[in-house]
NUNU-972945 format. One line per 3 residues: number of its first residue (from 0); their letters; for each residue x, y, z of C-alpha. Coordinates in steps of 0.02 Angstrom, whole numbers. Layout:
N
NUM = a = X:Y:Z | ...
END
This chain:
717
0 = xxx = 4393:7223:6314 | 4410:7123:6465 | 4352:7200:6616
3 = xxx = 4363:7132:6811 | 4263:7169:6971 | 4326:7080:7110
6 = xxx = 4390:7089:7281 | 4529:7019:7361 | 4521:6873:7461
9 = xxx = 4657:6838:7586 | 4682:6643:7649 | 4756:6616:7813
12 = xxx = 4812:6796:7797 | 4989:6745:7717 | 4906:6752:7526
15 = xxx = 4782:6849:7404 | 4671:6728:7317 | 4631:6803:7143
18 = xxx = 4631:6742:6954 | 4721:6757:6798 | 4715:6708:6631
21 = xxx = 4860:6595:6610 | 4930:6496:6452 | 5064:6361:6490
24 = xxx = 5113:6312:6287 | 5088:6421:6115 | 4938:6391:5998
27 = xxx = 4773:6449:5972 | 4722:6592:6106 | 4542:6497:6128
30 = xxx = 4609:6346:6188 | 4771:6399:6261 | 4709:6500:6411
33 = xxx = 4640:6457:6542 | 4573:6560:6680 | 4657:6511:6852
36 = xxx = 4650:6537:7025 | 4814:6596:7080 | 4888:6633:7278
39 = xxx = 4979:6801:7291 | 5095:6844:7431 | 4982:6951:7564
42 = xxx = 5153:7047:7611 | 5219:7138:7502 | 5427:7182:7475
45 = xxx = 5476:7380:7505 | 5487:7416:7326 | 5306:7314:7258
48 = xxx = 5136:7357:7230 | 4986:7270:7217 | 4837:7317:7098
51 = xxx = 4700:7274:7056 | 4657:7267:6864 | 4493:7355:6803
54 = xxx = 4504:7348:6607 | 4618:7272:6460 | 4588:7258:6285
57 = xxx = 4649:7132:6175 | 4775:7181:6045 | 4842:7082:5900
60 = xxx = 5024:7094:5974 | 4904:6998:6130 | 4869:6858:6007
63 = xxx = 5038:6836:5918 | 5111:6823:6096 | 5016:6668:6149
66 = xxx = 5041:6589:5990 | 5221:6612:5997 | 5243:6729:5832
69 = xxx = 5283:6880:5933 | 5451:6971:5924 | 5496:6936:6111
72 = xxx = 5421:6794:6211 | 5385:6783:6391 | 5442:6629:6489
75 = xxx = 5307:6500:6518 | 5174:6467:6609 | 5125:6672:6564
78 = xxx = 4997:6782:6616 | 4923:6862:6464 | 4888:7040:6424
81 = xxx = 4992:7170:6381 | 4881:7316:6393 | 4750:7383:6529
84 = xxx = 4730:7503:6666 | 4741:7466:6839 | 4725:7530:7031
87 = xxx = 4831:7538:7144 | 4781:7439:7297 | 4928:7421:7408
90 = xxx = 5085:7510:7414 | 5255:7458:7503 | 5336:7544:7643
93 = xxx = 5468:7613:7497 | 5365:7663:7379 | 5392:7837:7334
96 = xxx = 5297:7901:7170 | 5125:7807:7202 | 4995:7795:7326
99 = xxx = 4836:7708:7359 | 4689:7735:7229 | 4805:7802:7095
102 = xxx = 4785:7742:6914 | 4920:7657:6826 | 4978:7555:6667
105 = xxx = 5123:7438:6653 | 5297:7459:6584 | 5317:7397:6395
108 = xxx = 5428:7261:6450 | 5291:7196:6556 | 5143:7085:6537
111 = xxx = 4993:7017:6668 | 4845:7120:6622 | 4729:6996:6602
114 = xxx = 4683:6966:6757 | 4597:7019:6911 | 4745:7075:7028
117 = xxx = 4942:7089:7005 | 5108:7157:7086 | 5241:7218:7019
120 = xxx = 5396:7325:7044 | 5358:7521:7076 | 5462:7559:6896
123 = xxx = 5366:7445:6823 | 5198:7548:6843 | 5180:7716:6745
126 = xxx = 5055:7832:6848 | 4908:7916:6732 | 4777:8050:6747
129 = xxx = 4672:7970:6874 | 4530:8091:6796 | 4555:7984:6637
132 = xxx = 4389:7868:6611 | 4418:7681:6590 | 4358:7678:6424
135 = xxx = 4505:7787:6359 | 4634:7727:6513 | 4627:7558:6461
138 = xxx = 4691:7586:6266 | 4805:7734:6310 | 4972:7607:6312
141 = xxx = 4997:7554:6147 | 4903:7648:5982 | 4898:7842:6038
144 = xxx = 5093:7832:6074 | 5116:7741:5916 | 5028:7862:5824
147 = xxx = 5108:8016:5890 | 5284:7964:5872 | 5267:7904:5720
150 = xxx = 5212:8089:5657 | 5334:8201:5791 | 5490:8082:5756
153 = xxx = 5523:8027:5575 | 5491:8183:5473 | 5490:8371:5513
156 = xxx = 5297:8385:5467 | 5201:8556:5509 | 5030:8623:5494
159 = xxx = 4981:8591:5330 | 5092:8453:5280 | 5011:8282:5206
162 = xxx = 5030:8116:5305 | 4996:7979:5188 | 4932:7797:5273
165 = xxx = 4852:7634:5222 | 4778:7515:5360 | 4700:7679:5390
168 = xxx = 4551:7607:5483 | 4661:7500:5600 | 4667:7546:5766
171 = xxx = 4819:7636:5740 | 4762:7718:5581 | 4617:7826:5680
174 = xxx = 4748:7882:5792 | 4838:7952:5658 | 4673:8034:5586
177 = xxx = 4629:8104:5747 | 4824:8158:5821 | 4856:8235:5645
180 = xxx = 4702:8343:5639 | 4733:8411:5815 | 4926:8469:5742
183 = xxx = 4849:8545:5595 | 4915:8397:5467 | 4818:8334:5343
186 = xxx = 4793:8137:5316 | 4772:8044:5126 | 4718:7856:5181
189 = xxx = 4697:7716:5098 | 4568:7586:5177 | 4536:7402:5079
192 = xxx = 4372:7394:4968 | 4200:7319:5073 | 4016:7315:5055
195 = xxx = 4007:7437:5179 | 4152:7578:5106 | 4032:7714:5089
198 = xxx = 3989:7711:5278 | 4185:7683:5331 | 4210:7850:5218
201 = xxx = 4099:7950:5337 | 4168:7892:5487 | 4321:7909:5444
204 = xxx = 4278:8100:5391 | 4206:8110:5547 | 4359:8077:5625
207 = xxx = 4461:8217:5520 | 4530:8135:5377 | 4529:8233:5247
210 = xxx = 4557:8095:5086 | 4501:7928:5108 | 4517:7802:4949
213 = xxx = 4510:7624:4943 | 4677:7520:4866 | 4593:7490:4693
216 = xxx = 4587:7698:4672 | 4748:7694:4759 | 4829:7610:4610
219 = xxx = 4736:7693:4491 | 4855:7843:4462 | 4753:7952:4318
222 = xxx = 4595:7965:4448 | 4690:7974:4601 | 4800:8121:4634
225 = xxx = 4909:8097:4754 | 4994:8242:4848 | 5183:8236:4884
228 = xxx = 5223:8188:5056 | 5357:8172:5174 | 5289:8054:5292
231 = xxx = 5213:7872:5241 | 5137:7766:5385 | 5138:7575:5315
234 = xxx = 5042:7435:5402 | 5015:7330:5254 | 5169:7290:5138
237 = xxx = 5169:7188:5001 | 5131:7322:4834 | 5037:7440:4950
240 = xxx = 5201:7479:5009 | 5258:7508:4845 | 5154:7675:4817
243 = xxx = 5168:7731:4983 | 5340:7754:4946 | 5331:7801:4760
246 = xxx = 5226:7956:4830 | 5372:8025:4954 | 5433:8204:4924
249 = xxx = 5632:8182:4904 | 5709:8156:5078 | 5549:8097:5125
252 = xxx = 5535:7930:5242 | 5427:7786:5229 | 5394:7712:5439
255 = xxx = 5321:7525:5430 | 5251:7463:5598 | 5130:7313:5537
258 = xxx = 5119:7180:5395 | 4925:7147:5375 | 4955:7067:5213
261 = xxx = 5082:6966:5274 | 5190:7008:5108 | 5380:7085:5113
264 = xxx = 5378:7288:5127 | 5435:7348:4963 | 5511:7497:4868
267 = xxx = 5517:7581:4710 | 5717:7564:4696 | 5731:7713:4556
270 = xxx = 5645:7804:4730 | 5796:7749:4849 | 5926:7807:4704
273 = xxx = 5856:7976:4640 | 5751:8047:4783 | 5837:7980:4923
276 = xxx = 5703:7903:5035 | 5711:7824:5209 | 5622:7657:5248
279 = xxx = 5617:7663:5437 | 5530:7510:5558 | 5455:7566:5703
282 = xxx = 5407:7463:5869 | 5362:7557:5994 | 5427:7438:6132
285 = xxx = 5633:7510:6115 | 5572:7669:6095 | 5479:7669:6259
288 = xxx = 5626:7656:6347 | 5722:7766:6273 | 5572:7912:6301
291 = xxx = 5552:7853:6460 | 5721:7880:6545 | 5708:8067:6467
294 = xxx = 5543:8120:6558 | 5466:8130:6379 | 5365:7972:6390
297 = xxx = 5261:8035:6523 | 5212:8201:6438 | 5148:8114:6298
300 = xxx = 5032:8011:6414 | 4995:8169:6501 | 4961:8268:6339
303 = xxx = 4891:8122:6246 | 4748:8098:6409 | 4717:8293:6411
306 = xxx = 4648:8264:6207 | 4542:8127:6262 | 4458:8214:6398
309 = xxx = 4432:8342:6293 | 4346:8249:6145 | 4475:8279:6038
312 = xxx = 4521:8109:6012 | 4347:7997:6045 | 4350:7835:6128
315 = xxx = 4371:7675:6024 | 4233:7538:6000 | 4243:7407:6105
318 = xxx = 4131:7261:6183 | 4149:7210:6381 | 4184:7044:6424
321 = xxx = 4221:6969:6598 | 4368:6858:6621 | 4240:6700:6613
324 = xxx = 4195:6761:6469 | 4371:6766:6385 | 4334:6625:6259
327 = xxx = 4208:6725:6183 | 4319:6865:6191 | 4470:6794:6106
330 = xxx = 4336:6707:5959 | 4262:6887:5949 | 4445:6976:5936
333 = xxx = 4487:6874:5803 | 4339:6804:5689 | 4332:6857:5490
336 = xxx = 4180:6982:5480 | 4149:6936:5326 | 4016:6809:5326
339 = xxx = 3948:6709:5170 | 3764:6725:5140 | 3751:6641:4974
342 = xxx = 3665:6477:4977 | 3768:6322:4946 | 3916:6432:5015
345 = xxx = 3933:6338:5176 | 3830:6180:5250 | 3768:6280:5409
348 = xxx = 3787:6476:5485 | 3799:6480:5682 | 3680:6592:5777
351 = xxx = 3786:6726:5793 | 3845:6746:5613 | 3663:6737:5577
354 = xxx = 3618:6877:5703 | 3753:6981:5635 | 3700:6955:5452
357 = xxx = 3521:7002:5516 | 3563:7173:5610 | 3646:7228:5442
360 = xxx = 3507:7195:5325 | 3362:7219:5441 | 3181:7152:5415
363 = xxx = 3228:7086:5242 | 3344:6945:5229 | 3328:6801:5358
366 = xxx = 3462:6666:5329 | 3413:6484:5414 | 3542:6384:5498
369 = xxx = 3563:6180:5477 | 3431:6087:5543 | 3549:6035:5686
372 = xxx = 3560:6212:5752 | 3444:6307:5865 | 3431:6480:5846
375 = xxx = 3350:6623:5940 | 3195:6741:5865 | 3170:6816:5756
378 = xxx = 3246:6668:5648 | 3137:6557:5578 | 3108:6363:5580
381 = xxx = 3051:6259:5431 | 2981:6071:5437 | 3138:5943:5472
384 = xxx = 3198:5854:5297 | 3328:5745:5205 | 3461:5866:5262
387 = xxx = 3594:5774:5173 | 3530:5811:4993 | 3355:5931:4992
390 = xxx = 3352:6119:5022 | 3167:6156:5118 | 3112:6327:5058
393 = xxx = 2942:6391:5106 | 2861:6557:5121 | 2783:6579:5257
396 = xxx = 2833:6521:5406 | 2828:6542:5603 | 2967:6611:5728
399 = xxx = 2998:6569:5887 | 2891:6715:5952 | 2755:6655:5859
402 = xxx = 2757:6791:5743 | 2748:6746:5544 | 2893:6787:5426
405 = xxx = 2884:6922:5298 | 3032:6930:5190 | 3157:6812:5092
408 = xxx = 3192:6635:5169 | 3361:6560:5127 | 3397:6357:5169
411 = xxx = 3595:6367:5175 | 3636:6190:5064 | 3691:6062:5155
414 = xxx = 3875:6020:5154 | 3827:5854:5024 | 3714:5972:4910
417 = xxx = 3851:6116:4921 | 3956:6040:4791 | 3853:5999:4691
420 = xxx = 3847:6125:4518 | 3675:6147:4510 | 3657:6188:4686
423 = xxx = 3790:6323:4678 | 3669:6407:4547 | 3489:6404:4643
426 = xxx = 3418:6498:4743 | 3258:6495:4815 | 3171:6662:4886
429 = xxx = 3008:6729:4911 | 2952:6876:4834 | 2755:6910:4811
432 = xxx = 2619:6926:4915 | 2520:6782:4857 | 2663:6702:4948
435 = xxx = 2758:6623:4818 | 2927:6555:4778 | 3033:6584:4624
438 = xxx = 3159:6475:4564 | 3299:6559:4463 | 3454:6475:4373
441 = xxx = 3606:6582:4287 | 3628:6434:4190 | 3576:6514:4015
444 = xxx = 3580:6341:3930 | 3409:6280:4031 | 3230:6341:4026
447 = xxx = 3255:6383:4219 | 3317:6542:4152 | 3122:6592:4162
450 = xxx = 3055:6612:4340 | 2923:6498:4374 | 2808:6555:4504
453 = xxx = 2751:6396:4613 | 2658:6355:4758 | 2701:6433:4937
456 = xxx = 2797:6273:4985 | 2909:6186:4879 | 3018:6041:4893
459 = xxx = 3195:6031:4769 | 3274:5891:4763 | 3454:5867:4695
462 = xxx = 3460:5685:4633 | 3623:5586:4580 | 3625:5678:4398
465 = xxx = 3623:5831:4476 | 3445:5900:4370 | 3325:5983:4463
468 = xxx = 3152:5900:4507 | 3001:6010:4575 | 2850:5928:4674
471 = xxx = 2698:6064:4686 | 2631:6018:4831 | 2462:6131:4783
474 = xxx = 2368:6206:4645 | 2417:6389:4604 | 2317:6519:4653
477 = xxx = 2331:6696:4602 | 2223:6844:4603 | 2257:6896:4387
480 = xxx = 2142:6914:4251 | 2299:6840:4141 | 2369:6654:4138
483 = xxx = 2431:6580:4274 | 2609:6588:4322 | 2626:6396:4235
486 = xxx = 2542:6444:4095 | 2641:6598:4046 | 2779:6487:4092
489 = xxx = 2720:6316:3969 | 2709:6476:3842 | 2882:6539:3849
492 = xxx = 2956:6340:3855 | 2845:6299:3700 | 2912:6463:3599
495 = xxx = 3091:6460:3659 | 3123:6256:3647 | 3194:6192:3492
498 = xxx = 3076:6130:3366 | 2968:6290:3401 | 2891:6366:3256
501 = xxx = 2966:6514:3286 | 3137:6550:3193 | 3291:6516:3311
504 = xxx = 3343:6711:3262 | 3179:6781:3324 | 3195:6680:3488
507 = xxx = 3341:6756:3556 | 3319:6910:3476 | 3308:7059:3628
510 = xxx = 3115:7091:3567 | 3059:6908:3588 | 3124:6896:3767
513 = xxx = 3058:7069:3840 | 2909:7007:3762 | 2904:6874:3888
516 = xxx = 3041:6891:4013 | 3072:7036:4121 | 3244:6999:4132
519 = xxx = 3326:7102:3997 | 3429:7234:4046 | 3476:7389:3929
522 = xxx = 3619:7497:3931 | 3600:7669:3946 | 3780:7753:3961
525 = xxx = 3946:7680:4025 | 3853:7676:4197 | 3680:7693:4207
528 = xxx = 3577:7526:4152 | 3380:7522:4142 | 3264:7358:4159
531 = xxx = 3096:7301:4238 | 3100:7273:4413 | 3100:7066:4406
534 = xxx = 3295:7094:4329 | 3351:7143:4506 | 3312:6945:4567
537 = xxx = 3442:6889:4426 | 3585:6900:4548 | 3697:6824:4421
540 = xxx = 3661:6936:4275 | 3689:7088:4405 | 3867:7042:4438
543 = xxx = 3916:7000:4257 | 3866:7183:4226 | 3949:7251:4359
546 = xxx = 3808:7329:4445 | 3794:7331:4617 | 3682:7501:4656
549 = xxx = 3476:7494:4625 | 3347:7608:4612 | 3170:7553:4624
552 = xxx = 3031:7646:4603 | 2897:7538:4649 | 2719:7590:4658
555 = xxx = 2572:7550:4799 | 2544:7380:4731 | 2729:7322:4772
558 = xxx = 2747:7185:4850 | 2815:7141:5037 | 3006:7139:4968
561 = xxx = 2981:7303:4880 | 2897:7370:5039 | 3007:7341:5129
564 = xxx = 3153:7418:5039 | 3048:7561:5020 | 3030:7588:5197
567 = xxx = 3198:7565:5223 | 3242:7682:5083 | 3425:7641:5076
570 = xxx = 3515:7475:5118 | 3623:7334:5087 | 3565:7174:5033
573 = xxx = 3674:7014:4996 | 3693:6939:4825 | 3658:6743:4808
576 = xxx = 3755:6718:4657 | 3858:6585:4631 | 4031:6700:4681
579 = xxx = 4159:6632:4782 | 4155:6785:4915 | 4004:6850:4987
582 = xxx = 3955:7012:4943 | 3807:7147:4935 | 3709:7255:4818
585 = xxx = 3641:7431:4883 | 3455:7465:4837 | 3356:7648:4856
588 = xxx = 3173:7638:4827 | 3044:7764:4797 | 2868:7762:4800
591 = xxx = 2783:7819:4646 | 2589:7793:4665 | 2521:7733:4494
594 = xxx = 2351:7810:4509 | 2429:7989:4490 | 2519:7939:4336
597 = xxx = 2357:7858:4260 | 2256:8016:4311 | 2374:8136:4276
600 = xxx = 2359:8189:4460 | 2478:8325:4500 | 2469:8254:4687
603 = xxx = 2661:8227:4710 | 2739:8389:4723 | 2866:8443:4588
606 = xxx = 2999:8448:4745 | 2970:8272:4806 | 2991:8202:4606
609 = xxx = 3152:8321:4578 | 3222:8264:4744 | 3203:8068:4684
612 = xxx = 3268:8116:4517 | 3433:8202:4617 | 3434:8063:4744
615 = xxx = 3455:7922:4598 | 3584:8040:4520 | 3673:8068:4677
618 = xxx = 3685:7869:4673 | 3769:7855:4511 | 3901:7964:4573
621 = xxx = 3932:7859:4711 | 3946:7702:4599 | 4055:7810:4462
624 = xxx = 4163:7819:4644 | 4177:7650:4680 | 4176:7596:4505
627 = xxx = 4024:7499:4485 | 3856:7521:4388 | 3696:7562:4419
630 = xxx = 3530:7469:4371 | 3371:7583:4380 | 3209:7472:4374
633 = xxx = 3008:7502:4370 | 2865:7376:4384 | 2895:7355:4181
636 = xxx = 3032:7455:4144 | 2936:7565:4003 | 2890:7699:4083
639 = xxx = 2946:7749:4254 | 3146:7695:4262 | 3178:7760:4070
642 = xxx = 3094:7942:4157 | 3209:7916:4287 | 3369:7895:4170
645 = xxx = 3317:8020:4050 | 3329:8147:4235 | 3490:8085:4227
648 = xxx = 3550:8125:4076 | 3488:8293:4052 | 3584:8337:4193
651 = xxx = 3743:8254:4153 | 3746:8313:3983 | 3631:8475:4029
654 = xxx = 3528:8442:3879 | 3346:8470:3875 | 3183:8323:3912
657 = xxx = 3172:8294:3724 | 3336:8259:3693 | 3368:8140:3855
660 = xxx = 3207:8028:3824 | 3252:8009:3637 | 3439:7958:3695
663 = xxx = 3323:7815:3811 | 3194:7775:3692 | 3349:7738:3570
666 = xxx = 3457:7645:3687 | 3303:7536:3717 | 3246:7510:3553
669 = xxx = 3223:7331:3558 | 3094:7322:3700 | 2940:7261:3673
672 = xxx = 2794:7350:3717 | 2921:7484:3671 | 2959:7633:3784
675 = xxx = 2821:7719:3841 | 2846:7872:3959 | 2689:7944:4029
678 = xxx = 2598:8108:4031 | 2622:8111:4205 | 2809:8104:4200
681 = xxx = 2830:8203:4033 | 2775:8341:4157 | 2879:8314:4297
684 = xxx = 3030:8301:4184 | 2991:8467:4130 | 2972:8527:4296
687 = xxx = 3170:8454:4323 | 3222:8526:4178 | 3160:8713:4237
690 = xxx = 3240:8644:4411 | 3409:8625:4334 | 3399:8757:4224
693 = xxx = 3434:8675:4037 | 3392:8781:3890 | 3227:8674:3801
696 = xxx = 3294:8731:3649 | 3441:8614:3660 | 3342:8458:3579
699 = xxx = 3371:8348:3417 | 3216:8420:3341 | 3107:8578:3349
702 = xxx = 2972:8529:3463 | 2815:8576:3354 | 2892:8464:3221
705 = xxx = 2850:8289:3329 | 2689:8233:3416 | 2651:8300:3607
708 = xxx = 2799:8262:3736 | 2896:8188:3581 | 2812:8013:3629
711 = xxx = 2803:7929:3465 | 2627:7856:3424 | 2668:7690:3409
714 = xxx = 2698:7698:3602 | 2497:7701:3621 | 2464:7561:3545
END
């Protein structure tokens, strides 16, 4: 929103000195307009007024205009803006319906908003509730009116009735949401599929809408049940219009206003024939004048500003800008949200696409810009290098502040490395506390499938035949009694190369790989997968399984990635696969201290455990929702995540603890060390089982007929 706070300036007393925003040919907004000084008469004719602008937003009709796509265009040079509120500063001597200090809008026909100070014509101004605050004055023009005549004028609807909409999170949408609950209609939307949807769900529920699905459910007609309605707002087109009007009652009429995806509006023709729809078009422009010369025009404004002031309808979102600022603006209005994170996806991410990334996935990813750019805290810096063909990754490593880094460190590839195939697959990210980087590859044809754990700083260098050479700056050092992170990892290239003594059917077997890898991932159910926790860093195995919700339950020897996520309990966090479009994974982590289930300390209360057991089931129902899987994942993934996904089961299928872990231990069979589920949670599972209720009768054996908490013995050894 573009707001002004000036004064007027009069020059030799015969003119008002003021400034505009002011495009002379069509093209991009950015560089089109200009912001100009401009004389105004200082006298003004009977009939004129002079205001003085205080706030306008910027509207998509706003952009189409200045590039010349719009239905109507103004003669050139313009002044832009067809939106705002504005006070009246001067009146002439026959002016009749306004005064000094009232608030007004402009006429439809009319545009100038952007700008500090205008006149025009008395008929051209529509008075408002001077009460009204700016916030909601300056967006009362366009959407609210849209809104409400689209629901009073196409379709007899009363309280009760169903209003069916997609672009239901538009501007327009809300207004629908909001002007629908206040009549007593309900609202089905449909909103396109994000990383975000679960949070857009709420707000939108917050708003009053009463069914909010994304397209994919939309066309998904067995799970989706649709009511019959009479009204169908489109802003979309394209097959989205399709169902909209496939759902109308008979009679019923389908009112298109926008064309997001830019596709022709369509219909079901058996629809047109047999049921007798409408498909109506509706821009609100026309219709203003026809409401206005009736009176009724101004008792929507009247009524729509009474909501507002109420609460009824809440004020939109919006960012202020001053006129000087209206590049910004116009970049703001108009820039993709959707911002790729992956590395090798793009040779460089400005500062603000960076800052945006950051505020969304707080204290855990930091993404670094080129080496060209030059970035606020809290990004980081890393030494200057080859930018045309190496990717710097490092650990640890100091901000502008001064403070260190503590979390994963991305190098975006440069634009020569980005197309290269074996950059697309790499990552590099740190992950431990000894400070450590791990290199990952989805390529399962190379022995980079195993992580390697290396020294804190690292350079890779993609040479001419695009394979992959590692220089260890310094000798690894890590606080185990076991081998060294290169000598587990010489073990696993000796016993899975070719020529290995091993037979080639034992080293790809499941059991051969869990033996060394803690990448394998086993199904549980249609949804619900289990695995240690080092699967969750094989970004590319996640997405071939579909699974983009995790639950961790880490204990008090996590490390600073895991800590994180456990203090931030839930979250989004981007995947760095090799996928064309950026997307992200949701993670919930719980804190399971290992010393209680090694002691069989009874120190976490039966309520905390059942509430993570319900939590991680509450989970899976949201991913069942969006249609995605779930990953559940311990330290090892023997003991604590198949607990957790026995929980599960016993209370999807209420059957008792014996029954569920036997299900797990079965579906996990080929691990090795094999499934091992503790004393410790043996006993909370019973305690979830009395929670829930399940008979403990309901099991595959008599209990007294297998050893204690039917843990076989094996499992000991």
């Amino acid at each position: 929103m573009l707001k002004s706070c000036s004064t007027i300036r009069s020059v030799l007393s015969r003119s008002i000195s003021t400034r505009q925003l002011i495009y002379e040919t069509h093209g991009a907004p950015e560089k089109m307009i200009k912001l100009k000084r401009v004389e105004l008469p200082d006298k003004l004719e009977s009939e004129q007024v002079l205001v003085e602008w205080k706030a306008s937003p910027i509207n998509p009709a706003d952009i189409n205009h200045v590039q010349g796509v719009y239905a109507d265009k103004p003669n050139l040079p313009a002044n832009a803006g067809m939106e705002g509120v504005a006070r009246v500063a001067k009146v002439g001597s026959a002016v009749k319906s306004l005064k000094e200090g009232d608030q007004v809008i402009i006429d439809y026909h009319v545009i100038g908003s952007w700008a500090e100070h205008g006149i025009y014509s008395e008929k051209d101004l529509i008075p408002i509730d001077n009460g009204l605050p700016l916030e909601y004055a300056a967006f009362l023009k366009v959407n609210p009116p849209s809104a409400y005549f689209m629901l009073k004028e196409f379709a007899n609807l009363k309280p009760g009735d169903w209003v069916l909409q997609n672009c239901a999170n538009s501007a327009v949408g809300k207004q629908v949401i909001q002007i629908s609950r206040i009549l007593g209609f309900k609202t089905f939307n449909v909103v396109r599929n994000r990383e975000n949807i679960e949070g857009l769900v709420r707000e939108m529920k917050g708003l009053g809408a009463d069914e909010v699905i994304t397209e994919e459910e939309m066309f998904d007609r067995k799970k989706t049940k649709l009511p019959r309605v009479k009204l169908a707002l489109n802003g979309v087109g394209g097959k989205s219009s399709v169902f909209l009007a496939s759902a109308l009652k008979p009679g019923g009429c389908m009112v298109t206003y926008g064309g997001m995806s830019k596709q022709t509006t369509q219909s079901p023709t058996a629809s047109l024939i047999f049921n007798d729809i409408s498909l109506r078009g509706f821009w609100l422009k026309p219709w203003s004048h026809q409401k206005k010369a009736g009176g009724e025009l101004q008792k929507v404004f009247n009524k729509l500003s009474g909501w507002m002031k109420s609460g009824e309808i809440v004020k939109p979102d919006f960012v202020e800008r001053s006129l000087e600022e209206h590049v910004e603006a116009l970049a703001e209005a108009q820039i993709n949200q959707t911002i790729r994170a992956r590395a090798g996806s793009t040779p460089g991410l400005d500062s603000r696409q960076i800052h945006s990334l950051i505020n969304r996935n707080n204290a855990f990813t930091r993404i670094l810009c080129k080496d060209s750019d030059t970035v606020d805290s809290p990004i980081p810096t890393l030494p200057s290098t080859r930018s045309s063909s190496v990717i710097s990754i490092i650990s640890s490593a100091s901000f502008v502040d001064g403070s260190q880094s503590s979390g994963r460190l991305i190098k975006v590839a440069p634009a020569k490395v980005r197309h290269s195939k074996s950059a697309s697959r790499w990552q590099g990210l740190c992950h431990s506390v000894q400070d450590t980087v791990s290199l990952l590859s989805d390529d399962s044809s190379s022995l980079s499938d195993t992580p390697r754990t290396i020294t804190s700083a690292s350079n890779i260098e993609f040479t001419d035949d695009d394979s992959l050479s590692l220089e260890t700056l310094s000798p690894t050092s890590l606080n185990s009694p076991t081998d060294s992170p290169d000598e587990v990892f010489e073990k696993v290239k000796s016993a899975i190369a070719s020529g290995s003594s091993t037979p080639p059917a034992l080293r790809s077997s499941l059991p051969f790989r869990s033996l060394y890898l803690d990448e394998v991932v086993w199904q549980i159910d249609d949804v619900v997968f289990a695995s240690a926790i080092d699967a969750v860093n094989n970004n590319s195995l996640m997405c071939r399984l579909n699974i983009e919700f995790i639950c961790e339950i880490a204990d008090e020897n996590a490390d600073h990635v895991q800590e994180t996520r456990r203090q931030n309990r839930g979250f989004d966090c981007p995947c760095f696969c090799s996928r064309a479009s950026s997307h992200f994974r949701y993670y919930l982590s719980y804190s399971l201290p290992e010393t209680e289930q090694r002691c069989m300390q009874l120190s976490t209360e039966d309520t905390k455990l059942n509430e993570m057991f319900e939590g991680f089931i509450d989970l899976v129902h949201r991913a069942q929702k969006a249609r995605k899987n779930v990953l559940v994942c311990s330290t090892r993934g023997r003991n604590r995540a198949p607990a957790f996904a026995s929980a599960y089961l016993m209370k999807k299928e209420l059957i008792s603890r014996q029954t569920a872990v036997a299900k797990v231990r079965t579906a996990m069979n080929t691990m090795r060390p094999p499934v091992n589920i503790s004393d410790f949670m043996q006993r909370k599972l019973m305690r979830f089982q009395q929670h829930i209720g399940v008979d403990p009768s309901n099991a595959y054996d008599p209990a007294h007929t297998l050893p204690l908490f039917q843990v076989k013995r094996s499992a000991w050894t």
